[in-house]
C-alpha positions in Angstrom: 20.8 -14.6 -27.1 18.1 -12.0 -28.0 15.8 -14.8 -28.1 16.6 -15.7 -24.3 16.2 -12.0 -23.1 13.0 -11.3 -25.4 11.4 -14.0 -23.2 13.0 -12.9 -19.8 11.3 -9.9 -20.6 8.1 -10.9 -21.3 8.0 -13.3 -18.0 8.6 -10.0 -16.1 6.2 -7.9 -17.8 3.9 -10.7 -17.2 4.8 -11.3 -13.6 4.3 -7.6 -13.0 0.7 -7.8 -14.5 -0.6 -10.7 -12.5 0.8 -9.1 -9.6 -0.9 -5.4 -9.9 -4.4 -7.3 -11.1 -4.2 -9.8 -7.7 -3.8 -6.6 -5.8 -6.3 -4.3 -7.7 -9.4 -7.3 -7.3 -7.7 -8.4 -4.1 -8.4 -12.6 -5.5 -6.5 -13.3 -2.5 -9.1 -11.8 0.3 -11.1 -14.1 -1.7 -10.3 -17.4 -0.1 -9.7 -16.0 3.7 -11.8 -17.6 6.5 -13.5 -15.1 8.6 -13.9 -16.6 12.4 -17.1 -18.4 13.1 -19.6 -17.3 15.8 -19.3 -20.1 18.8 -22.0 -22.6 18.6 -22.5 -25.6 20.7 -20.2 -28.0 18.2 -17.4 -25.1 18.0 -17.6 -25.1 22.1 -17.0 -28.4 22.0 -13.4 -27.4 20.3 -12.7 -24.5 22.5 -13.2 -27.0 25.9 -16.9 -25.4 26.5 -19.8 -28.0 27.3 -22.6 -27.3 25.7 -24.6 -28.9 28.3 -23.8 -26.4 31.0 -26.6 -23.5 31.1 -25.6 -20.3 32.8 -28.2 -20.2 36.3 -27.5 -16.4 36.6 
């Protein structure tokens, strides 16, 4: 039984850990996509053609 709570413990106190280091370094910023300028292929996505140059 002490055994079982021992580890519970030690799970939390771990938990706790990862969680305040992932917020200190901010790992999870890390991996976030920031939005792309438009170029010709990402027109293409957004219903844009490429082709078409502005006459003004």
């Amino acid at each position: 039984m002490e055994q079982s709570i021992a580890i519970a413990l030690s799970v939390i106190v771990v938990y706790t850990a990862v969680l305040l280091i992932g917020k200190r370094f901010k790992l999870s910023s890390r991996y976030e996509r920031a939005p792309r300028a438009l170029n010709s292929w990402s027109a293409l996505d957004k219903g844009i053609d490429p082709t078409d140059r502005d006459s003004a």
